[in-house]
mmCIF file as Biopython writes it, N, C-alpha, C and O atoms, coordinates in Angstrom:
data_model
#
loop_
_atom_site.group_PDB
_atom_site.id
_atom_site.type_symbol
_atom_site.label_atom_id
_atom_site.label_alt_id
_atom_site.label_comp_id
_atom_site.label_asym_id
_atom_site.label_entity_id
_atom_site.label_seq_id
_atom_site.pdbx_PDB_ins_code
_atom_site.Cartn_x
_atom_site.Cartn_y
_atom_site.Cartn_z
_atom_site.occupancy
_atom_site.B_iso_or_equiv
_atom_site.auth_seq_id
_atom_site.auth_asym_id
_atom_site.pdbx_PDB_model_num
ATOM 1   N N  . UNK A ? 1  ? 127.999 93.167  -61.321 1.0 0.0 1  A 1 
ATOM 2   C CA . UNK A ? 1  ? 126.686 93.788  -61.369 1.0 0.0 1  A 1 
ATOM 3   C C  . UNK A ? 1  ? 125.632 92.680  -61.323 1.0 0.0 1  A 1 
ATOM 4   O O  . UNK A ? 1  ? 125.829 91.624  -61.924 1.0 0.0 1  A 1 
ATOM 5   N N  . UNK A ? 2  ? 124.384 92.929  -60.538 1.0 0.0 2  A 1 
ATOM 6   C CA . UNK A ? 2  ? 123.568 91.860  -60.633 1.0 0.0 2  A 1 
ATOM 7   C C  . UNK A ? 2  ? 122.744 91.961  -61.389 1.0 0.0 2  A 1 
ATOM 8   O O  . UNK A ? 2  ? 122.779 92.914  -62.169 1.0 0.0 2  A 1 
ATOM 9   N N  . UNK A ? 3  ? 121.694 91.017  -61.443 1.0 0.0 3  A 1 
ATOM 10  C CA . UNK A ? 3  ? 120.504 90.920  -63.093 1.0 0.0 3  A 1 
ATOM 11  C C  . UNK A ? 3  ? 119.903 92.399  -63.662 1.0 0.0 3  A 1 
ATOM 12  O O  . UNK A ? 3  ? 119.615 92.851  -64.770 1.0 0.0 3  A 1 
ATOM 13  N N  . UNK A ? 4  ? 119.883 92.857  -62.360 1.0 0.0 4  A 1 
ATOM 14  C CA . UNK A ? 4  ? 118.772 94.553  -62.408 1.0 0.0 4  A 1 
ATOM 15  C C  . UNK A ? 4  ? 119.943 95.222  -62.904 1.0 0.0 4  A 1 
ATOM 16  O O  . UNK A ? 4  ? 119.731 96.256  -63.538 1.0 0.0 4  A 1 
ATOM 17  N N  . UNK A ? 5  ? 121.016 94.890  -62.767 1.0 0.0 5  A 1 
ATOM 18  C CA . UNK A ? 5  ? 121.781 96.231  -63.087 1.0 0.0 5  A 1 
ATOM 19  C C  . UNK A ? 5  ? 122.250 96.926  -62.435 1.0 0.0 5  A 1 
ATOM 20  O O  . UNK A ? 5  ? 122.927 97.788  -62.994 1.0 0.0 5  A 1 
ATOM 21  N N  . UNK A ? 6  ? 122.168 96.959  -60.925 1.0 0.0 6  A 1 
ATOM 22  C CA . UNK A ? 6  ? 122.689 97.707  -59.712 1.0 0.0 6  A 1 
ATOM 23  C C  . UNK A ? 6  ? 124.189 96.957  -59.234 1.0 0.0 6  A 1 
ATOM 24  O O  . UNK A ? 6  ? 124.454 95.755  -59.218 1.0 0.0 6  A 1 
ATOM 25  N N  . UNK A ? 7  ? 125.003 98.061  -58.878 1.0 0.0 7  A 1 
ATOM 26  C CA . UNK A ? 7  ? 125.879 97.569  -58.124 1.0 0.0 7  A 1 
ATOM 27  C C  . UNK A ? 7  ? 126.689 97.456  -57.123 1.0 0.0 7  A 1 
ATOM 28  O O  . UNK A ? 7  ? 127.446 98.309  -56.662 1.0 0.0 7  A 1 
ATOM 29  N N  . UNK A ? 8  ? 126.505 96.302  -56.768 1.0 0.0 8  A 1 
ATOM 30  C CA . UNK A ? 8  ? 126.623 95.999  -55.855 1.0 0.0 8  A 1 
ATOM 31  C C  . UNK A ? 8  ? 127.451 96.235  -54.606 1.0 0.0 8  A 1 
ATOM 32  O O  . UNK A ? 8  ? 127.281 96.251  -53.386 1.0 0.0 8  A 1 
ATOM 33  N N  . UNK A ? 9  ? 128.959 96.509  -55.967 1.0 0.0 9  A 1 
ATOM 34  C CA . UNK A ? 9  ? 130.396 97.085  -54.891 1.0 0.0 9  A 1 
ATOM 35  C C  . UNK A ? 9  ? 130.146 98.204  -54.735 1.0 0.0 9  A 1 
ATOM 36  O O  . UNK A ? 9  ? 130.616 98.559  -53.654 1.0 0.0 9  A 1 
ATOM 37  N N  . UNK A ? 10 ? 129.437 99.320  -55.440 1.0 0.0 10 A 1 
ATOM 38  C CA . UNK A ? 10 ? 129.271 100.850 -55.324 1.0 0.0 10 A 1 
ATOM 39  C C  . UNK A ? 10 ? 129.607 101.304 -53.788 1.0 0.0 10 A 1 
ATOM 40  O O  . UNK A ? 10 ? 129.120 100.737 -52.811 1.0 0.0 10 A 1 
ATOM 41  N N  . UNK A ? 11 ? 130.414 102.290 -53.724 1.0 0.0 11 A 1 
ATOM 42  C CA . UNK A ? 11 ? 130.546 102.582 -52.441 1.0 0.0 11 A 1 
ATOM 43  C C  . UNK A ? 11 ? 129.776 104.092 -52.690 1.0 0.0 11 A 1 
ATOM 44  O O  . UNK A ? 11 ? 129.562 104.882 -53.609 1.0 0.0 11 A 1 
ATOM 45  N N  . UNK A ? 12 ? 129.456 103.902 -50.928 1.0 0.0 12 A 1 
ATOM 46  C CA . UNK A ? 12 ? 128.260 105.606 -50.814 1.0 0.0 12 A 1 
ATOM 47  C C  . UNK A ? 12 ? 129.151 106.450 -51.006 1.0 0.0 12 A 1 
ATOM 48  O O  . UNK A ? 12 ? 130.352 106.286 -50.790 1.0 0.0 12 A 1 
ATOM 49  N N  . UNK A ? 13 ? 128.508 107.626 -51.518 1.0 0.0 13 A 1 
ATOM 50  C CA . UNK A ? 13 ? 129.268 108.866 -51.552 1.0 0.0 13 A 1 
ATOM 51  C C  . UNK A ? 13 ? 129.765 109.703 -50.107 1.0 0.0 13 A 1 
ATOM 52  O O  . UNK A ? 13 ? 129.266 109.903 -48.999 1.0 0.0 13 A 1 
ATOM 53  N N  . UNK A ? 14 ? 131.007 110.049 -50.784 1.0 0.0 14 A 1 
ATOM 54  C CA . UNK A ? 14 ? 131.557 110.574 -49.324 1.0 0.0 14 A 1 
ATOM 55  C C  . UNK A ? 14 ? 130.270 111.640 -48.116 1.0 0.0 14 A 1 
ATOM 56  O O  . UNK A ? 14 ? 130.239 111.720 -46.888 1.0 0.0 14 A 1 
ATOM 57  N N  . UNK A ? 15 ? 129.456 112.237 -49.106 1.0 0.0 15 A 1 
ATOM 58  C CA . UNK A ? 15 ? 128.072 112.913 -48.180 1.0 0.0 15 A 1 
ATOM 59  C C  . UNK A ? 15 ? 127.533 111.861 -47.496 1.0 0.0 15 A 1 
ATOM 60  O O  . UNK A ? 15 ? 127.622 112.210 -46.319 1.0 0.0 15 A 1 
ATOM 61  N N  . UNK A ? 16 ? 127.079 110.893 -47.528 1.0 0.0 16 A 1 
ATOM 62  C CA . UNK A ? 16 ? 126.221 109.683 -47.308 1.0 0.0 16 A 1 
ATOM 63  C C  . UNK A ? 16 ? 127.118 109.285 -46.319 1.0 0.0 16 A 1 
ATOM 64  O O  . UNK A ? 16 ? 126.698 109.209 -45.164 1.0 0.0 16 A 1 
ATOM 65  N N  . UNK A ? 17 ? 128.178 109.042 -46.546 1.0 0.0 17 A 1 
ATOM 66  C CA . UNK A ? 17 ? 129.406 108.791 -45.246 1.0 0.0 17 A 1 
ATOM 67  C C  . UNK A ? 17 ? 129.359 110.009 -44.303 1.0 0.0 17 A 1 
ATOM 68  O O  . UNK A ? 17 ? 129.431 109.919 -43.078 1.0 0.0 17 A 1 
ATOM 69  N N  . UNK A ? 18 ? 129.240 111.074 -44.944 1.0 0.0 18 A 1 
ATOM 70  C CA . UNK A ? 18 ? 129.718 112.088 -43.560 1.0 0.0 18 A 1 
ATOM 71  C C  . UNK A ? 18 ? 127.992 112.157 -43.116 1.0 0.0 18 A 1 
ATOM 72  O O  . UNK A ? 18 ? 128.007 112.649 -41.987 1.0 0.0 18 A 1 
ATOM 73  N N  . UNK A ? 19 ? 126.982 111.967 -43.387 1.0 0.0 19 A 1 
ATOM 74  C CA . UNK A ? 19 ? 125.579 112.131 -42.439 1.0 0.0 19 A 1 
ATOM 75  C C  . UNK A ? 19 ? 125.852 110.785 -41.743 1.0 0.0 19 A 1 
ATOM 76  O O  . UNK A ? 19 ? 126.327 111.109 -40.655 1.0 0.0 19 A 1 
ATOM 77  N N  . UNK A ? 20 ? 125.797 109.420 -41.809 1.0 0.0 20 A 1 
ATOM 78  C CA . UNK A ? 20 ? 125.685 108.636 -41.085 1.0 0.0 20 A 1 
ATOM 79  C C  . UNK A ? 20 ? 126.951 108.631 -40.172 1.0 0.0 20 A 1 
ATOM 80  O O  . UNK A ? 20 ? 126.639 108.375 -39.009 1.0 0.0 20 A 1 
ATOM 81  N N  . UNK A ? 21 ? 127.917 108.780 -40.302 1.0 0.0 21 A 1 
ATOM 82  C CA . UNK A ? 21 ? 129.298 109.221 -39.449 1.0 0.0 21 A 1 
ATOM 83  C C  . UNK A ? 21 ? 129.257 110.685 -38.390 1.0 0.0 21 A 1 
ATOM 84  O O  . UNK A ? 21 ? 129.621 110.690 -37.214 1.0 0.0 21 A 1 
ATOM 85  N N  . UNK A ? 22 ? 128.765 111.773 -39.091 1.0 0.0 22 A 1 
ATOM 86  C CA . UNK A ? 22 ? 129.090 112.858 -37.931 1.0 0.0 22 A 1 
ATOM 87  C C  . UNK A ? 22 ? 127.788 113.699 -38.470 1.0 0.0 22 A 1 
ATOM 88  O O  . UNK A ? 22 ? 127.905 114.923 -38.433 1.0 0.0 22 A 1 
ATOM 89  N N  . UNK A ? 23 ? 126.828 113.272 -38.859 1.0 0.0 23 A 1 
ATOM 90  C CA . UNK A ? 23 ? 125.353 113.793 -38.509 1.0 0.0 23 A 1 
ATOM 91  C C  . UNK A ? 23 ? 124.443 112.750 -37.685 1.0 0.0 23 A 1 
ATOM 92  O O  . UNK A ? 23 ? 123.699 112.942 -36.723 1.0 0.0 23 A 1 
ATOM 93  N N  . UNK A ? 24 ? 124.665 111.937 -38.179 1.0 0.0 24 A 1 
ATOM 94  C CA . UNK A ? 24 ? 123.320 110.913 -37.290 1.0 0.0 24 A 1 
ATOM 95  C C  . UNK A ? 24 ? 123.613 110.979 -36.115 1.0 0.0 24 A 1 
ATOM 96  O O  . UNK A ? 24 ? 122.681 111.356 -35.405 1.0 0.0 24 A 1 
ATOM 97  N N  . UNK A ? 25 ? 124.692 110.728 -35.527 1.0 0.0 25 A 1 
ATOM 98  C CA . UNK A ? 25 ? 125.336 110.643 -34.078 1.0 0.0 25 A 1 
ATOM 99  C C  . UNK A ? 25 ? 124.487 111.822 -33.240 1.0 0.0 25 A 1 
ATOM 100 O O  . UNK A ? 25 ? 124.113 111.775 -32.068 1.0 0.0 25 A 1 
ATOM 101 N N  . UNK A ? 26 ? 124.292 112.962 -34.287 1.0 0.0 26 A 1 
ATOM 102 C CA . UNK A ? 26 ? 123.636 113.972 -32.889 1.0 0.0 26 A 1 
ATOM 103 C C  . UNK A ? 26 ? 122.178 113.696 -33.103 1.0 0.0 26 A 1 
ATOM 104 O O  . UNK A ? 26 ? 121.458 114.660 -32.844 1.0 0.0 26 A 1 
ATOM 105 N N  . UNK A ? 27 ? 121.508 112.499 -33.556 1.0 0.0 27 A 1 
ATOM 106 C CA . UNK A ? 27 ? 120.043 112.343 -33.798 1.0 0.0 27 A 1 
ATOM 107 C C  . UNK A ? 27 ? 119.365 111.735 -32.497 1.0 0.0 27 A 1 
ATOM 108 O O  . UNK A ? 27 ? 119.576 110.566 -32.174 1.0 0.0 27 A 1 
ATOM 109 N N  . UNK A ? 28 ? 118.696 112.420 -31.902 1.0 0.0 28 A 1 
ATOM 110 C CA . UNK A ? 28 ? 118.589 111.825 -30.114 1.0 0.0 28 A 1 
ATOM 111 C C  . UNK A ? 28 ? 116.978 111.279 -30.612 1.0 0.0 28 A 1 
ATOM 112 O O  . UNK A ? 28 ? 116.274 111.113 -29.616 1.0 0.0 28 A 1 
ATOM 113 N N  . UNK A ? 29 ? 116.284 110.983 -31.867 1.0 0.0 29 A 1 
ATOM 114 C CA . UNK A ? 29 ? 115.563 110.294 -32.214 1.0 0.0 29 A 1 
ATOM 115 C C  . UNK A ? 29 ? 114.834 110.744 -33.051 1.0 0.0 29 A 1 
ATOM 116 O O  . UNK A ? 29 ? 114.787 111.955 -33.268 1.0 0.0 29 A 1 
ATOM 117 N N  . UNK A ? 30 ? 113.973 109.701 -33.823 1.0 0.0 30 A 1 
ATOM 118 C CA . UNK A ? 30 ? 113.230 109.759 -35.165 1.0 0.0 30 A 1 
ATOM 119 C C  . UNK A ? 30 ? 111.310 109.717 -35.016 1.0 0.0 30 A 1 
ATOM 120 O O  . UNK A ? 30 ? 110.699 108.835 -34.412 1.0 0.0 30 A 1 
ATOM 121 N N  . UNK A ? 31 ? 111.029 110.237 -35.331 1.0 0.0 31 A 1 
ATOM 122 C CA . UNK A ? 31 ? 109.546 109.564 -35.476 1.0 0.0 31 A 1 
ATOM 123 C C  . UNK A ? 31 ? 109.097 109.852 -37.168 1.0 0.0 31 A 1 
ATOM 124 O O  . UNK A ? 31 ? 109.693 110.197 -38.189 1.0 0.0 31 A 1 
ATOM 125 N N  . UNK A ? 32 ? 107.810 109.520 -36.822 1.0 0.0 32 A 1 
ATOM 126 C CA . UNK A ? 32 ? 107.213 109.055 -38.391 1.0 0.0 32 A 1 
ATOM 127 C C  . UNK A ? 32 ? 106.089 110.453 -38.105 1.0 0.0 32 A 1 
ATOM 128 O O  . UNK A ? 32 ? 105.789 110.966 -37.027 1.0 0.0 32 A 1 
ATOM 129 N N  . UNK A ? 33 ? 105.693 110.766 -39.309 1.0 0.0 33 A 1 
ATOM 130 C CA . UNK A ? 33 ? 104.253 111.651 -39.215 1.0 0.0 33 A 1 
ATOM 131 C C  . UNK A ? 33 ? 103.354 110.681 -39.901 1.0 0.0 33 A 1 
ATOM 132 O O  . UNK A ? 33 ? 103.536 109.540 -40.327 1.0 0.0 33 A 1 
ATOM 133 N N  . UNK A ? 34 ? 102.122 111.642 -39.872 1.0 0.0 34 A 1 
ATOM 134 C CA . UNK A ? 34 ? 100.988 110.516 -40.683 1.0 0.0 34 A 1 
ATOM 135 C C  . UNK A ? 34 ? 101.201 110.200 -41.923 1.0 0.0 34 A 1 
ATOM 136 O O  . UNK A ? 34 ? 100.729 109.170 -42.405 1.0 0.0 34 A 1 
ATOM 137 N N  . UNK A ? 35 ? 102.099 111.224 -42.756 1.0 0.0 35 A 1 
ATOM 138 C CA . UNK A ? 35 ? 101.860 110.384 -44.092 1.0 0.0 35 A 1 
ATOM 139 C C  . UNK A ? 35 ? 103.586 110.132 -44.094 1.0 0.0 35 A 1 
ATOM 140 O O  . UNK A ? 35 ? 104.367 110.387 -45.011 1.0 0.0 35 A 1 
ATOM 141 N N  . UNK A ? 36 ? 103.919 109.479 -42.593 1.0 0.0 36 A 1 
ATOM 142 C CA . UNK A ? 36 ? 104.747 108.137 -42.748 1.0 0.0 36 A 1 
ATOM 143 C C  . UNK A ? 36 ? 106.359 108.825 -43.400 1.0 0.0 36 A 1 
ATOM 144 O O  . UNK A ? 36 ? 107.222 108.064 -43.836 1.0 0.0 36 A 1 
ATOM 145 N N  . UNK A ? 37 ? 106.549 110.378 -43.363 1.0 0.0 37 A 1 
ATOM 146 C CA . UNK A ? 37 ? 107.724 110.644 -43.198 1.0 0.0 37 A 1 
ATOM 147 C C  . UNK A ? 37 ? 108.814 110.585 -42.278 1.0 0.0 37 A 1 
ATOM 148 O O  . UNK A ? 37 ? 108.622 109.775 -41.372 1.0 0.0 37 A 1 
ATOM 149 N N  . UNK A ? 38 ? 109.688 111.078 -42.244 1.0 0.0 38 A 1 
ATOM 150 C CA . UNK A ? 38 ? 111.126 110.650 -41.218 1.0 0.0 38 A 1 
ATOM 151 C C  . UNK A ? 38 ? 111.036 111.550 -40.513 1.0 0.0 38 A 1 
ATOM 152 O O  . UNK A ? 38 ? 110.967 112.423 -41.378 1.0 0.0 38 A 1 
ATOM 153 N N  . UNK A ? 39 ? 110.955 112.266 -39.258 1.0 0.0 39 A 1 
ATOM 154 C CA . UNK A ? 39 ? 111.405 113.628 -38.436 1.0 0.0 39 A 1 
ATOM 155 C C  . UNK A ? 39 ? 112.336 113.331 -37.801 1.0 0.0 39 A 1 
ATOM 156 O O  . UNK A ? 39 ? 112.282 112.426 -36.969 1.0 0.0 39 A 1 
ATOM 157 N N  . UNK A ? 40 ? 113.305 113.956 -38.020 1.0 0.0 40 A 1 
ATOM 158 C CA . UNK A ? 40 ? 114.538 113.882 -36.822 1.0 0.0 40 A 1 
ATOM 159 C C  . UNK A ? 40 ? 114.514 114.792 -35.922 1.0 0.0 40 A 1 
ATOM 160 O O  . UNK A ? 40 ? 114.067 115.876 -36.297 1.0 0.0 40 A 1 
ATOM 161 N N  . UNK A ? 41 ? 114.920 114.689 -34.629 1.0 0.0 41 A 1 
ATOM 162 C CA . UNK A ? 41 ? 115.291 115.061 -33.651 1.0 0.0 41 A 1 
ATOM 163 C C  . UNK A ? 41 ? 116.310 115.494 -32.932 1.0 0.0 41 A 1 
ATOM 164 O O  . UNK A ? 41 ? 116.485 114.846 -31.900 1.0 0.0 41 A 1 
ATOM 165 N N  . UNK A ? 42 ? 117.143 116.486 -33.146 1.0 0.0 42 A 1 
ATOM 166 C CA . UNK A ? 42 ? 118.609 116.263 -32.722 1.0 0.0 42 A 1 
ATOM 167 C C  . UNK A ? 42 ? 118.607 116.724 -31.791 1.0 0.0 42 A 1 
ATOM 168 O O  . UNK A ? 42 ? 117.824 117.584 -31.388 1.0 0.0 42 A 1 
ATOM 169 N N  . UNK A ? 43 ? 119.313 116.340 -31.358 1.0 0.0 43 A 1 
ATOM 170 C CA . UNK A ? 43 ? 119.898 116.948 -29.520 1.0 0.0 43 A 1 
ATOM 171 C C  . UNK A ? 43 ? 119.836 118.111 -29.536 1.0 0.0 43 A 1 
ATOM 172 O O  . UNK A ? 43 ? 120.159 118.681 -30.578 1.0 0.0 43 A 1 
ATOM 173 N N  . UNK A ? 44 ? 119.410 118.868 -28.420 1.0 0.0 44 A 1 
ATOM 174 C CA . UNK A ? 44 ? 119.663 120.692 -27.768 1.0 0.0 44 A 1 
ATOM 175 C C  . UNK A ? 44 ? 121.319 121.107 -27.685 1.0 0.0 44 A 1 
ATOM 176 O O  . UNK A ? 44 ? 121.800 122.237 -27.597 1.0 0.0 44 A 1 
ATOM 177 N N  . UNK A ? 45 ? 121.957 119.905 -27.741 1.0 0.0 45 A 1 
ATOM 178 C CA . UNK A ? 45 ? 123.195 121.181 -28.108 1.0 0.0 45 A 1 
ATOM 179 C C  . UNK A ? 45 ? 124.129 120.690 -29.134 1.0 0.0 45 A 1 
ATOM 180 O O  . UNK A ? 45 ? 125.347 120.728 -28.957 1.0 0.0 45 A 1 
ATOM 181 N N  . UNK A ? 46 ? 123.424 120.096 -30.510 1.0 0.0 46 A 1 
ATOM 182 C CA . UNK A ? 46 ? 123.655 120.351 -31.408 1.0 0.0 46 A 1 
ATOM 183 C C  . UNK A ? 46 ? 124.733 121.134 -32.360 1.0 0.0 46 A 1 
ATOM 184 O O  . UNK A ? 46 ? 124.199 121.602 -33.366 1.0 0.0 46 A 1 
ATOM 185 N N  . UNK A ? 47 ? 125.913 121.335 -32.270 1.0 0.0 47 A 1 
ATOM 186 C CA . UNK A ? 47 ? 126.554 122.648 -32.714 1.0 0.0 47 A 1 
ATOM 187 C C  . UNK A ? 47 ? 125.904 122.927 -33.988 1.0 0.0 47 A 1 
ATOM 188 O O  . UNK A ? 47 ? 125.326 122.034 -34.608 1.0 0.0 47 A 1 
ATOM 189 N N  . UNK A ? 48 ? 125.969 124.057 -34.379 1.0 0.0 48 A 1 
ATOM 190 C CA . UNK A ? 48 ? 125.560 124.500 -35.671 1.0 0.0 48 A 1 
ATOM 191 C C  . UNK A ? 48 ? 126.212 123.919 -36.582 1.0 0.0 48 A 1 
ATOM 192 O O  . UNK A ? 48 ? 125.420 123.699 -37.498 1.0 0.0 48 A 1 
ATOM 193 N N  . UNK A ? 49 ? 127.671 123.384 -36.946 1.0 0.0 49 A 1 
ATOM 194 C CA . UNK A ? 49 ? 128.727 123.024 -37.634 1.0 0.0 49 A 1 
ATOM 195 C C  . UNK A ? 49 ? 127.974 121.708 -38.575 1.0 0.0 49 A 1 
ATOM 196 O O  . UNK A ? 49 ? 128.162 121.496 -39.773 1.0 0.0 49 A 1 
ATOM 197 N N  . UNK A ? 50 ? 127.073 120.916 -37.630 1.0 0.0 50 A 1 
ATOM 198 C CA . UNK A ? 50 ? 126.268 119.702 -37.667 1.0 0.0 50 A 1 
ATOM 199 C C  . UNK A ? 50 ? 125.539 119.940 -38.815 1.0 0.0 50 A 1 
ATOM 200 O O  . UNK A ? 50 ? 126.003 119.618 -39.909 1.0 0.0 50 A 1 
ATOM 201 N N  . UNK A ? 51 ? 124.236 120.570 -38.686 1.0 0.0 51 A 1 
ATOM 202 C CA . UNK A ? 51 ? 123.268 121.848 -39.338 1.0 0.0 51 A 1 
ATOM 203 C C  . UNK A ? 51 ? 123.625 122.129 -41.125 1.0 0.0 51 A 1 
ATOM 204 O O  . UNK A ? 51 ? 122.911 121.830 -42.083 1.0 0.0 51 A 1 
ATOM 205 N N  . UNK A ? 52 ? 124.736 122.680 -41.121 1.0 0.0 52 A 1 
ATOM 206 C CA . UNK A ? 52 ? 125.621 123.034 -41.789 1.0 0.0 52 A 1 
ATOM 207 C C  . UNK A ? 52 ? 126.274 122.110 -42.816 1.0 0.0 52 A 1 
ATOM 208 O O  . UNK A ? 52 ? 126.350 122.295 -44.030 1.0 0.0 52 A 1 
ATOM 209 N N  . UNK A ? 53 ? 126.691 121.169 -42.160 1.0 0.0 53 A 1 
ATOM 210 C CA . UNK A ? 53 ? 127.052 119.880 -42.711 1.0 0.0 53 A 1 
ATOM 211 C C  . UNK A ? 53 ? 125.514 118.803 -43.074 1.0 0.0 53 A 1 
ATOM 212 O O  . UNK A ? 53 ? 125.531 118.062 -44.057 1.0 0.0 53 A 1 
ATOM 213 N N  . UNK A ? 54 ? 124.935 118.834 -42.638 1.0 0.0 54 A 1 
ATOM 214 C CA . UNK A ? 54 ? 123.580 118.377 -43.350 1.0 0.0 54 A 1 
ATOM 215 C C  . UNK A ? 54 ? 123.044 119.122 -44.533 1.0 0.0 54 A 1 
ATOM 216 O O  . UNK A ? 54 ? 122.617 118.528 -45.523 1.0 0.0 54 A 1 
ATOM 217 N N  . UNK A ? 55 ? 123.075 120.756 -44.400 1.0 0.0 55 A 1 
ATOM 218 C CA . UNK A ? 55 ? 122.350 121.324 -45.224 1.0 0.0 55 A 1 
ATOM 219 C C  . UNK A ? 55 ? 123.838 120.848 -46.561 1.0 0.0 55 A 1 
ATOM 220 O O  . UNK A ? 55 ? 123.409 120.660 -47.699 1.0 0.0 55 A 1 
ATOM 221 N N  . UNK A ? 56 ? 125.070 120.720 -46.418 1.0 0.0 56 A 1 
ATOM 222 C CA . UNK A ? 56 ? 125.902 120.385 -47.768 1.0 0.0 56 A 1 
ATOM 223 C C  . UNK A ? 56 ? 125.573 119.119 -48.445 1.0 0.0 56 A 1 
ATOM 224 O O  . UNK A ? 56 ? 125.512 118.888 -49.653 1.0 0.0 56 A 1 
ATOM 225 N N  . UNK A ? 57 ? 125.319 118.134 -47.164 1.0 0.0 57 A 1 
ATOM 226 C CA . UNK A ? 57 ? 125.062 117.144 -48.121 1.0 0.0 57 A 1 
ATOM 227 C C  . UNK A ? 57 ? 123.980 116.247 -48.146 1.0 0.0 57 A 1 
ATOM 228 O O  . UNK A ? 57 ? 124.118 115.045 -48.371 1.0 0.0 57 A 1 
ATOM 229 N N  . UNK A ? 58 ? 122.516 117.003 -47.839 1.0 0.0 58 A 1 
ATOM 230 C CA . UNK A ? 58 ? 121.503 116.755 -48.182 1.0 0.0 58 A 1 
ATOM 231 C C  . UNK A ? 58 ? 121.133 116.039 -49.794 1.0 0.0 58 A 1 
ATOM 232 O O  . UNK A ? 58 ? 120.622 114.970 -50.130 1.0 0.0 58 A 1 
ATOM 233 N N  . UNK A ? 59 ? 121.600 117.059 -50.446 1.0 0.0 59 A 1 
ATOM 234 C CA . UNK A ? 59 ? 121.388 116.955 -51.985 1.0 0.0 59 A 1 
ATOM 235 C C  . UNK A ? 59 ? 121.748 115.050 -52.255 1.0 0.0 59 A 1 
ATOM 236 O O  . UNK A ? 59 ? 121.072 114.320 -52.979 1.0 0.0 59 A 1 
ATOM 237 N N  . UNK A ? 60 ? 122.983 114.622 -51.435 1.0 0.0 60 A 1 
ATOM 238 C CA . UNK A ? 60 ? 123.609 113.523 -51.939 1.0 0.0 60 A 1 
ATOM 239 C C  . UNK A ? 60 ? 122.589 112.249 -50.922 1.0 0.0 60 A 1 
ATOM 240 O O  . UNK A ? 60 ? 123.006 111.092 -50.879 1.0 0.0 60 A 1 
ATOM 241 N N  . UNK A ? 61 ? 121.862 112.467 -50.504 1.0 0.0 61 A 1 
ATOM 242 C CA . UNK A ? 61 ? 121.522 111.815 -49.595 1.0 0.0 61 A 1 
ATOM 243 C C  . UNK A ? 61 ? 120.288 110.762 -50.144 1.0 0.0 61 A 1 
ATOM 244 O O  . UNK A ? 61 ? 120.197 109.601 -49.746 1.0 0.0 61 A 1 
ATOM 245 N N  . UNK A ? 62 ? 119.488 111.300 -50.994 1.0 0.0 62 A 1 
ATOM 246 C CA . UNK A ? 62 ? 118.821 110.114 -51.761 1.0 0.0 62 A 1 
ATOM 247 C C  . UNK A ? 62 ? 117.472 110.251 -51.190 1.0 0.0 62 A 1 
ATOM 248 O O  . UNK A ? 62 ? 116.508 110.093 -51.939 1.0 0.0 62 A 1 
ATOM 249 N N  . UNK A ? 63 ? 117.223 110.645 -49.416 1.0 0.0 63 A 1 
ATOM 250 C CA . UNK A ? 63 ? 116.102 110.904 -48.957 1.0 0.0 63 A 1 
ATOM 251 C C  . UNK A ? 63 ? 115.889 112.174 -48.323 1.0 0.0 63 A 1 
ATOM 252 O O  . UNK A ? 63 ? 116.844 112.939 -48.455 1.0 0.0 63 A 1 
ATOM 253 N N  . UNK A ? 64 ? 114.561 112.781 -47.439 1.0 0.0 64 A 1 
ATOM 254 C CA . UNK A ? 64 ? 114.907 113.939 -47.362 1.0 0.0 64 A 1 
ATOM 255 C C  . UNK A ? 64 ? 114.822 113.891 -45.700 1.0 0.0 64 A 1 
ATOM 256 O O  . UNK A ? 64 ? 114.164 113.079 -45.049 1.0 0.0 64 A 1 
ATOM 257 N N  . UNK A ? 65 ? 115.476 114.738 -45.289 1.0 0.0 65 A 1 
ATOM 258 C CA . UNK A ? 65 ? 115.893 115.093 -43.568 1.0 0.0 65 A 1 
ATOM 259 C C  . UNK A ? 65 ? 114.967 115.942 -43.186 1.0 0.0 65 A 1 
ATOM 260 O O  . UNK A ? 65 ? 115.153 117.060 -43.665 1.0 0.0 65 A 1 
ATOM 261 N N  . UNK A ? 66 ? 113.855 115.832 -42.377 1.0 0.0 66 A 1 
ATOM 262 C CA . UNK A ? 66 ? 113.186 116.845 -41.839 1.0 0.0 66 A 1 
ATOM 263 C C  . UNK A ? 66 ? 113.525 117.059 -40.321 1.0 0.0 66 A 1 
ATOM 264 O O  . UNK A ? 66 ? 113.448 116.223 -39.422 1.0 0.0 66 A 1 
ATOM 265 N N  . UNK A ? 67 ? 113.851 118.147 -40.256 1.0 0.0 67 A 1 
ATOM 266 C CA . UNK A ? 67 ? 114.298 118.413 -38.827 1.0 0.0 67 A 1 
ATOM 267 C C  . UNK A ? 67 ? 113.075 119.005 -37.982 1.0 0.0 67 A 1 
ATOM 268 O O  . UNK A ? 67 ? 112.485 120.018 -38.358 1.0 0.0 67 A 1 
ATOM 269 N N  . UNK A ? 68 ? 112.773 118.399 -36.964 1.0 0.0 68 A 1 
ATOM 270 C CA . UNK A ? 68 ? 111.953 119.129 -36.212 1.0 0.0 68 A 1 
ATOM 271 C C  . UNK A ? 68 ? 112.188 119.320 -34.641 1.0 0.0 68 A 1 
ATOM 272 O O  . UNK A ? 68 ? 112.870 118.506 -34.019 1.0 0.0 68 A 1 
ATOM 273 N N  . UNK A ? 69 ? 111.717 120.200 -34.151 1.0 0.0 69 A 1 
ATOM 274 C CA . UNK A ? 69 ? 111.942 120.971 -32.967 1.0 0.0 69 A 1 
ATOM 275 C C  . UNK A ? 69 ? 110.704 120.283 -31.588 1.0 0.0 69 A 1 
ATOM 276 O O  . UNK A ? 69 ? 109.476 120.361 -31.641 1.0 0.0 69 A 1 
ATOM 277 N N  . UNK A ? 70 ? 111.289 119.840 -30.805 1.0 0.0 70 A 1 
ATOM 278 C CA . UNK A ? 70 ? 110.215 118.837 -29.812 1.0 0.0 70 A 1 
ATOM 279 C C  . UNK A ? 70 ? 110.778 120.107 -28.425 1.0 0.0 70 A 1 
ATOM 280 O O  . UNK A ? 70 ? 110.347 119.997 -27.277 1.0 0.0 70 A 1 
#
């Protein structure tokens, strides 16, 4: 553990593994809004399964996913 107390070996939670593993992949891009949030973008054919699997492990995710429609 380092001085703060965080540590270091902690591995992410298996949610945190499954969004960057088989959610991000369908993210066809990000932008920022004005007050500098995340919008994602996912691809048009998207399966729902994706969707689904974000909305489970949102909670574990630490930040929040805004999905928006371009």
């Amino acid at each position: 553990m380092d001085p703060l107390g965080i540590n270091m070996d902690a591995r992410p939670t298996q949610g945190v593994m499954d969004f960057y593993n088989k959610v991000e992949p369908w993210v066809e891009r990000i932008r920022y809004d004005d007050d500098d949030n995340t919008l994602y973008i996912f691809q048009d054919n998207t399966p729902e399964e994706i969707f689904d699997l974000l909305d489970k492990v949102r909670p574990e995710l630490g930040f929040d996913v805004i999905i928006v429609d371009e």
